[in-house]
C-alpha positions as CSV (number, residue, x, y, z in Angstrom):
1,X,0.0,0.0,0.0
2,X,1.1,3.3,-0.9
3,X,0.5,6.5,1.0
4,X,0.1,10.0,-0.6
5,X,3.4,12.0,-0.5
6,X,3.1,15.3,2.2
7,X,3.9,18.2,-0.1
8,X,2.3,21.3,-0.3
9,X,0.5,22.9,-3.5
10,X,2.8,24.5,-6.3
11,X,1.7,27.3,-8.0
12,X,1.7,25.3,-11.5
13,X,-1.5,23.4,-13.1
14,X,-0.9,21.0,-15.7
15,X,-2.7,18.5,-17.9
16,X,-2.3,14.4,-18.4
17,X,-2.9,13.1,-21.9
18,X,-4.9,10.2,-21.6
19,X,-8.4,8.3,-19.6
20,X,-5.6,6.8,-16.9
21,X,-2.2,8.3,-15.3
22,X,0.8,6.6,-16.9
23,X,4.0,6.5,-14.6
24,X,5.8,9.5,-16.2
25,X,2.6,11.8,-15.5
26,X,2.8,10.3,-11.5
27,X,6.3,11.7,-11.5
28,X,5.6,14.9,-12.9
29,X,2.6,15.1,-10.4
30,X,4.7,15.2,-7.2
31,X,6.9,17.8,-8.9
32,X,6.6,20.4,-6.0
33,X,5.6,23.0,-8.5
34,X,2.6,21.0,-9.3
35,X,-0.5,22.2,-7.2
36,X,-3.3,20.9,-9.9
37,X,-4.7,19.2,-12.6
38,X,-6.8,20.4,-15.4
39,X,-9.0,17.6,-17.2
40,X,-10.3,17.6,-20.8
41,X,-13.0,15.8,-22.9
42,X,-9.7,13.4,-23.9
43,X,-9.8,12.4,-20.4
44,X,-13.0,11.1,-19.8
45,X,-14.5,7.9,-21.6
46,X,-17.5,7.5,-18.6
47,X,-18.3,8.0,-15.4
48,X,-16.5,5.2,-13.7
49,X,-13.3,5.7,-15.9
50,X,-13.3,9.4,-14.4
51,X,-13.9,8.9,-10.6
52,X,-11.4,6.3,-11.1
53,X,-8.6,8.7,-12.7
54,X,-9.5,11.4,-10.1
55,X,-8.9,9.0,-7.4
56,X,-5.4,8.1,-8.7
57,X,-4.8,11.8,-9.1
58,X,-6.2,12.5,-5.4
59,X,-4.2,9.8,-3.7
60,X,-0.8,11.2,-4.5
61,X,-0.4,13.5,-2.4
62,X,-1.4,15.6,0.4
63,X,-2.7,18.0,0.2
64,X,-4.1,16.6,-2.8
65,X,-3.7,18.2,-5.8
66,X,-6.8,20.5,-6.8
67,X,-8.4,19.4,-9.9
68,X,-10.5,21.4,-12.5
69,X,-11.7,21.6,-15.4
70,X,-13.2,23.9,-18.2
71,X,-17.1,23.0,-17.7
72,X,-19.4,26.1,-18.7
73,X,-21.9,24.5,-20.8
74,X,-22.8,24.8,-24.5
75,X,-20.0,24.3,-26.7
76,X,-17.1,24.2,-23.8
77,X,-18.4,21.3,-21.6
78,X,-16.0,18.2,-21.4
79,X,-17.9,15.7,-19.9
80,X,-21.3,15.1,-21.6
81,X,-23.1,11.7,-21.1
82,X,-22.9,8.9,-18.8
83,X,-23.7,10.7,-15.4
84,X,-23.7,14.5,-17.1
85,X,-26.7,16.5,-18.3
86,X,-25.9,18.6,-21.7
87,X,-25.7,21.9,-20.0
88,X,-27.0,25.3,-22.2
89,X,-25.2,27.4,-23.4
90,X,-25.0,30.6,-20.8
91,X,-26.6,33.0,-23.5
92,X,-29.4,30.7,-23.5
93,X,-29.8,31.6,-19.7
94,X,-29.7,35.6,-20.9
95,X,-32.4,34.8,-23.7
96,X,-34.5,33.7,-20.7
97,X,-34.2,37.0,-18.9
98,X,-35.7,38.5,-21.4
99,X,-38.8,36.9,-21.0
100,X,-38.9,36.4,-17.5
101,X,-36.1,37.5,-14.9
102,X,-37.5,35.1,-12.1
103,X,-37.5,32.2,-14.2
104,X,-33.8,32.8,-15.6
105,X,-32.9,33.1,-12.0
106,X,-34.0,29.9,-10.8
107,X,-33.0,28.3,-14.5
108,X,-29.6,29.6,-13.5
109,X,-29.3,28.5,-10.1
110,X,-30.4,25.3,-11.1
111,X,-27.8,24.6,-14.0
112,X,-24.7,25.8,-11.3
113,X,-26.3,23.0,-8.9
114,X,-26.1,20.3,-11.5
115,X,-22.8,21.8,-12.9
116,X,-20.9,21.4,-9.8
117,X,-23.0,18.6,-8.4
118,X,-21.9,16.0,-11.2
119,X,-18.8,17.5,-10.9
120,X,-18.2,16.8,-7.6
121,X,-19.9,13.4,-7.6
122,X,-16.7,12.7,-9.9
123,X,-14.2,13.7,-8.1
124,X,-13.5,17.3,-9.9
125,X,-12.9,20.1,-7.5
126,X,-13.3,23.4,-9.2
127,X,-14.7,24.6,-13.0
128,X,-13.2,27.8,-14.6
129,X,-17.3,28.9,-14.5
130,X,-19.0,31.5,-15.1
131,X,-17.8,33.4,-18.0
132,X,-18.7,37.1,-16.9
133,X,-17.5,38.4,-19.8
134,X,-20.2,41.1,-21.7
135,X,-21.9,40.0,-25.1
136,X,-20.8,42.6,-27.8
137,X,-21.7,40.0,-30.4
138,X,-17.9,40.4,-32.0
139,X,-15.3,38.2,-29.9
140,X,-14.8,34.9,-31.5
141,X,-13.8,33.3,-28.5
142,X,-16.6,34.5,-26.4
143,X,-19.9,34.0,-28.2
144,X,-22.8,32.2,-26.4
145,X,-20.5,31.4,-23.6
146,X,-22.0,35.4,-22.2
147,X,-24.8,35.3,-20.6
148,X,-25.7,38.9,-21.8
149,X,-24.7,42.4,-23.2
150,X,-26.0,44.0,-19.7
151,X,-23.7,44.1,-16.8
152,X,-26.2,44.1,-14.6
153,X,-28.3,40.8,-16.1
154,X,-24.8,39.2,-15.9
155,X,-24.4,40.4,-12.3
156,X,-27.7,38.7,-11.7
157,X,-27.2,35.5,-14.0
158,X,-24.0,34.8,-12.7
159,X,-24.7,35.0,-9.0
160,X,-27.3,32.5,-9.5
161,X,-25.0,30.2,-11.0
162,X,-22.4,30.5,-8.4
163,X,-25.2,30.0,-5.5
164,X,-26.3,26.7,-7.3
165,X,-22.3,25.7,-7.6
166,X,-22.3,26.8,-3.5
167,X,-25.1,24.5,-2.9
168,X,-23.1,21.6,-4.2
169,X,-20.0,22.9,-2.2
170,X,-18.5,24.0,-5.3
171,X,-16.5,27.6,-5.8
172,X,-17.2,29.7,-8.5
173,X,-14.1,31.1,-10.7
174,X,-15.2,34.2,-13.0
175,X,-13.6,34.7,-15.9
176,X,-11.7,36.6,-17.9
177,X,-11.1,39.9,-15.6
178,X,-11.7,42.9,-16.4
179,X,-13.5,41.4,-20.0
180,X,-12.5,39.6,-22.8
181,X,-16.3,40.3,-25.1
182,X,-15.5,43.5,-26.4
183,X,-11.8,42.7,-28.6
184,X,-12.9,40.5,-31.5
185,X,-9.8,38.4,-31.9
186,X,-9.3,34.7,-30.3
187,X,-6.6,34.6,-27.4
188,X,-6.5,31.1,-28.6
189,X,-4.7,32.2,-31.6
190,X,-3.7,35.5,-31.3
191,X,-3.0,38.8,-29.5
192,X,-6.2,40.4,-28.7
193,X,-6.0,44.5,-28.0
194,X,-8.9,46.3,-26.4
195,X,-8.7,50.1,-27.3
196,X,-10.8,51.3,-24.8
197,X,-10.4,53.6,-22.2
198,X,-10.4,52.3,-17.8
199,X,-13.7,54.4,-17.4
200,X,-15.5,52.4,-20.1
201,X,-14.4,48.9,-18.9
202,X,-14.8,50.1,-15.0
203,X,-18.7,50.6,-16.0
204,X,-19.0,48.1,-18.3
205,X,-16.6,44.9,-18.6
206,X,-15.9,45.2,-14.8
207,X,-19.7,46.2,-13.2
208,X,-19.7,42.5,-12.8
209,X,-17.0,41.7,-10.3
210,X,-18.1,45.5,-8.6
211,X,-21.6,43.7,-8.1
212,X,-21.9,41.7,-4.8
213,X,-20.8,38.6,-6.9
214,X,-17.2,39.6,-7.2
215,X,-17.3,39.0,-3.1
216,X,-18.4,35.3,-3.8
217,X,-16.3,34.3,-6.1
218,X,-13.7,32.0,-4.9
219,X,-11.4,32.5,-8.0
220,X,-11.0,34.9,-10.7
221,X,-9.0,34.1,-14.4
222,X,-7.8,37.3,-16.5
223,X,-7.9,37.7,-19.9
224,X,-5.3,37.4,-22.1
225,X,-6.0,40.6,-23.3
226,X,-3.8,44.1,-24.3
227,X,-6.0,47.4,-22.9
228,X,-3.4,49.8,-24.2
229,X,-5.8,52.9,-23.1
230,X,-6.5,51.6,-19.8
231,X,-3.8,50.2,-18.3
232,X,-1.1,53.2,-17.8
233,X,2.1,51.0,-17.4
234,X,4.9,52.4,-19.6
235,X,4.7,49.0,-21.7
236,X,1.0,47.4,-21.1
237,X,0.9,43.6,-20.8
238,X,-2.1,41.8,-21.2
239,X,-4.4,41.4,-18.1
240,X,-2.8,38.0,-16.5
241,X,0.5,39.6,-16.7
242,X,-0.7,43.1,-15.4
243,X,0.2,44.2,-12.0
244,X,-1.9,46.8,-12.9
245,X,-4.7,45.0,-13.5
246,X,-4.5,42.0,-10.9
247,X,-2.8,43.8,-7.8
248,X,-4.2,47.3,-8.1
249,X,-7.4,47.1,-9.5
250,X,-8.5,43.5,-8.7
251,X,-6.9,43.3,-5.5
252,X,-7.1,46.6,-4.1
253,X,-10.1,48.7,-5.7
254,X,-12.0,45.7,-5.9
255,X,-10.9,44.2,-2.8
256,X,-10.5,40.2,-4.3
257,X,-9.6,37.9,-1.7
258,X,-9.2,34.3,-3.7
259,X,-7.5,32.5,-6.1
260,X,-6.2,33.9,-9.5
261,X,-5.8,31.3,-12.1
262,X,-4.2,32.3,-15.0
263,X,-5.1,31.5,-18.6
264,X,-3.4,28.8,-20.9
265,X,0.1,30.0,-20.6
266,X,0.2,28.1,-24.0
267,X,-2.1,30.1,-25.6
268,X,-1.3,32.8,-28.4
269,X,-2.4,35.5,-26.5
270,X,0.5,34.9,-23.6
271,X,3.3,34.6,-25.9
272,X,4.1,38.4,-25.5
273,X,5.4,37.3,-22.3
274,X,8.6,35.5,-23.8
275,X,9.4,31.6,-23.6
276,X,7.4,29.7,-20.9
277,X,9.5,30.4,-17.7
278,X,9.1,34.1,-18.6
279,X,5.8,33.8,-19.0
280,X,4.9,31.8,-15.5
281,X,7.2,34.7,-14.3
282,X,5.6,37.0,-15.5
283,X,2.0,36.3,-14.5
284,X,3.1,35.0,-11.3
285,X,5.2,38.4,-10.3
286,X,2.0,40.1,-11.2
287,X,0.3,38.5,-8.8
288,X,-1.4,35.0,-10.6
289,X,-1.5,32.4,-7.9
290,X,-2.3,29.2,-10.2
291,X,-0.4,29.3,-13.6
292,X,-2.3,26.8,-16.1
293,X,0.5,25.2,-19.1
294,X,-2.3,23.1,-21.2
295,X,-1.7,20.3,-24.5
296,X,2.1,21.1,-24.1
297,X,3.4,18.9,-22.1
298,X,7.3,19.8,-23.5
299,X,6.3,23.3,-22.2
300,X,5.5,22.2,-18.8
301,X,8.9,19.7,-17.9
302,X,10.8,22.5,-19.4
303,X,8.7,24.7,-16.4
304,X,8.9,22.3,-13.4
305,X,12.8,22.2,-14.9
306,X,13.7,25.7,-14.8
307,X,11.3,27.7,-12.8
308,X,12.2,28.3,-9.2
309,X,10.0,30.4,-7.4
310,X,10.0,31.5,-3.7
311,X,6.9,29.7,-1.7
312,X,4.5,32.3,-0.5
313,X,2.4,31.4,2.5
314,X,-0.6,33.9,1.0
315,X,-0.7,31.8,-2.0
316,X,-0.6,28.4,-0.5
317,X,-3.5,30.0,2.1
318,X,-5.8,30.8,-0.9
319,X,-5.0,27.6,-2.6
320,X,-6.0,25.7,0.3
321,X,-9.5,27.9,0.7
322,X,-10.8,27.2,-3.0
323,X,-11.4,23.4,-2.5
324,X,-14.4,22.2,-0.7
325,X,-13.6,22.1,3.0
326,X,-16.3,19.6,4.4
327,X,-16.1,15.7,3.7
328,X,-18.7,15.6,1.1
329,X,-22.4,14.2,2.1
330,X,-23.9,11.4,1.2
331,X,-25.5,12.4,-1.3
332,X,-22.2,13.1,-3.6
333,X,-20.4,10.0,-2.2
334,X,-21.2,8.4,-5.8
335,X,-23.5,9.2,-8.7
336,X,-26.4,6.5,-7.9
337,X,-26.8,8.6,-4.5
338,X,-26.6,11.2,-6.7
339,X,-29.2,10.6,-9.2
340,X,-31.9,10.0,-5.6
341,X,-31.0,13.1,-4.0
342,X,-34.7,15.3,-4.5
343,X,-32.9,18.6,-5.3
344,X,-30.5,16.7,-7.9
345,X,-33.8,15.7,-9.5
346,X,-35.2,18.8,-9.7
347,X,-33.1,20.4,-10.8
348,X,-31.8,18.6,-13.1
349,X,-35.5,18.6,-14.8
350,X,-35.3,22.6,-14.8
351,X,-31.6,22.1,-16.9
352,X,-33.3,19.8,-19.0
353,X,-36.3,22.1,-20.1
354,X,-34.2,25.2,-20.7
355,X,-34.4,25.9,-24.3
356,X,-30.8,26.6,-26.0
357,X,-29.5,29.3,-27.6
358,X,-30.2,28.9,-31.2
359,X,-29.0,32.1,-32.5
360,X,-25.3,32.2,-34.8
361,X,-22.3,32.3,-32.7
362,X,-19.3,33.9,-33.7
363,X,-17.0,30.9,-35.4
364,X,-14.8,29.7,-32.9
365,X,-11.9,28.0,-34.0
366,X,-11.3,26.0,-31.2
367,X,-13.8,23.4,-31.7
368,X,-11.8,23.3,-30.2
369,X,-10.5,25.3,-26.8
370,X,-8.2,22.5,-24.8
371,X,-8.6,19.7,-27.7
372,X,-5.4,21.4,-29.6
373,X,-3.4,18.5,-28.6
374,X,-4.2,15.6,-29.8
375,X,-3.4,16.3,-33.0
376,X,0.2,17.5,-31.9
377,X,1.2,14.3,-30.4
378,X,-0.3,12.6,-33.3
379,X,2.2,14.7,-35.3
380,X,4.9,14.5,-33.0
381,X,4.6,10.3,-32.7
């Protein structure tokens, strides 16, 4: 019998390539820069396969590493049958409003219950969920994941959301601070630059995290964004490598007391930041706690390799707050218990009825977002 290894959390989150850990992808767990694990659709086959891998992944170490995954519904849900309800897309939730602010409310407090509820039935700690981002109708990256072109329906929406993922014993991670709606281009694949000025984004893009909600969140995930106007730094970064943007404004005007995940360090938008150890530099030195390195897994040996940074008591301290606390209850002990509990049930009813969004999207071309590597190791043998 083996017993988990006594380490505390890193500030690095990585991925593992396949449905079960091999022994290489052990090793690089206990790296003591490691502190999670982001899952995607590649790792999931069914519901037993996935508690199983999350198990493996738990029992390493102690504290166990936190794992997450992108799970918003609509197109950028990774786990969709066997045990999980097709989630709607969060527009669909805004369409609602329109017709009848009550009934979006509950709508959305029911699909953050089931989000986080078969989440946590499977052993997955945290989704990057809600986007809070504003629907301009122009960012190809963004689309129907907004729930709405008003801040204040977002406000609304998205605190409804995160009070169903509370009621599972789930946090809530907004994303991608202060907005990533407005700039048309994909972060994905390229640099995205937002030309507006602080004022506009402080009353629009960032209304959101000034609305009660930004005090529940447990994490927050910046965009990788330029503002050139807004952010008066003599060279502006984008957001997740802003001090500007993440110690003054996030933590100090707005007073944000958890976690802040970066974005993909692997994605084209944080290449402006140099080679990967700059980058994880970077965004950590402007105050990131979590730095994600996705589908690259080169990118992240070369990081555990060469990247040294100091422990920091603060970080390890909001780390530890973002996973649930409590033994979970019965209830979310396994998905049958799951499946009986009355408020599962109901809910899950109220996700199912939801009508999706069926308006045109803005082409995304990550078909995408987090499934980029498969076809690199297929090239790479």
């Amino acid at each position: 019998m083996t017993f988990p290894v006594s380490l505390p959390r890193g500030p690095v989150m990585i991925d593992v390539a396949g449905t079960a850990l091999t022994d290489e992808e052990r090793e690089c767990l206990l790296d003591p820069l490691v502190g999670g694990v982001i899952l995607f659709a590649r790792n999931y086959t069914g519901s037993e396969q996935l508690r199983a891998l999350t198990a493996d992944i738990r029992a390493l170490r102690d504290p166990a590493l936190i794992i997450a995954v992108d799970h918003e519904g609509g197109r950028v849900q990774r786990f969709r049958s066997d045990g999980f309800t097709r989630l709607p897309s969060m527009r669909s939730l805004g369409v609602l409003w329109e017709q009848d602010h009550f009934a979006a409310l509950d709508a959305a407090r029911a699909a953050g219950f089931v989000l986080a509820a078969e989440l946590r039935v499977h052993g997955v700690d945290l989704s990057f969920a809600p986007v809070l981002d504003l629907d301009y109708g122009t960012c190809r990256a963004i689309g129907n994941r907004a729930f709405h072109r008003d801040p204040q329906a977002v406000a609304a929406l998205a605190q409804a959301v995160v009070a169903g993922m509370a009621q599972a014993g789930m946090g809530a991670v907004g994303k991608h601070f202060p907005g990533h709606g407005f700039a048309e281009a994909d972060s994905h694949h390229e640099v995205p630059v937002d030309t507006r000025d602080f004022d506009t984004l402080w009353n629009e893009d960032i209304a959101p995290y000034r609305h009660r909600l930004g005090r529940q969140l447990a994490g927050v995930m910046p965009a990788h964004v330029i503002y050139p106007r807004a952010d008066p730094s003599p060279a502006p970064q984008p957001a997740g490598f802003s001090p500007f943007w993440l110690k003054e404004v996030l933590r100090t005007r707005l007073g944000f007391q958890g976690v802040i995940f970066s974005d993909d360090l692997n994605m084209e938008g944080a290449r402006v930041a140099g080679d990967i150890v700059g980058r994880a530099r970077t965004a950590h030195e402007a105050g990131c706690d979590m730095l994600l390195v996705c589908n690259r897994p080169d990118l992240a040996a070369e990081l555990l390799d060469r990247w040294a940074p100091v422990p920091d008591a603060e970080n390890l301290a909001r780390l530890a707050a973002i996973v649930p606390a409590a033994e979970s209850p019965a209830w979310l002990a396994d998905p049958f218990g799951l499946e009986l509990h009355p408020a599962y049930v109901q809910a899950r009813q109220v996700v199912i009825a939801i009508a999706d969004d069926a308006g045109t999207a803005p082409a995304m071309t990550a078909a995408s977002i987090g499934e980029q590597r498969t076809e690199m190791l297929r090239k790479d043998g």
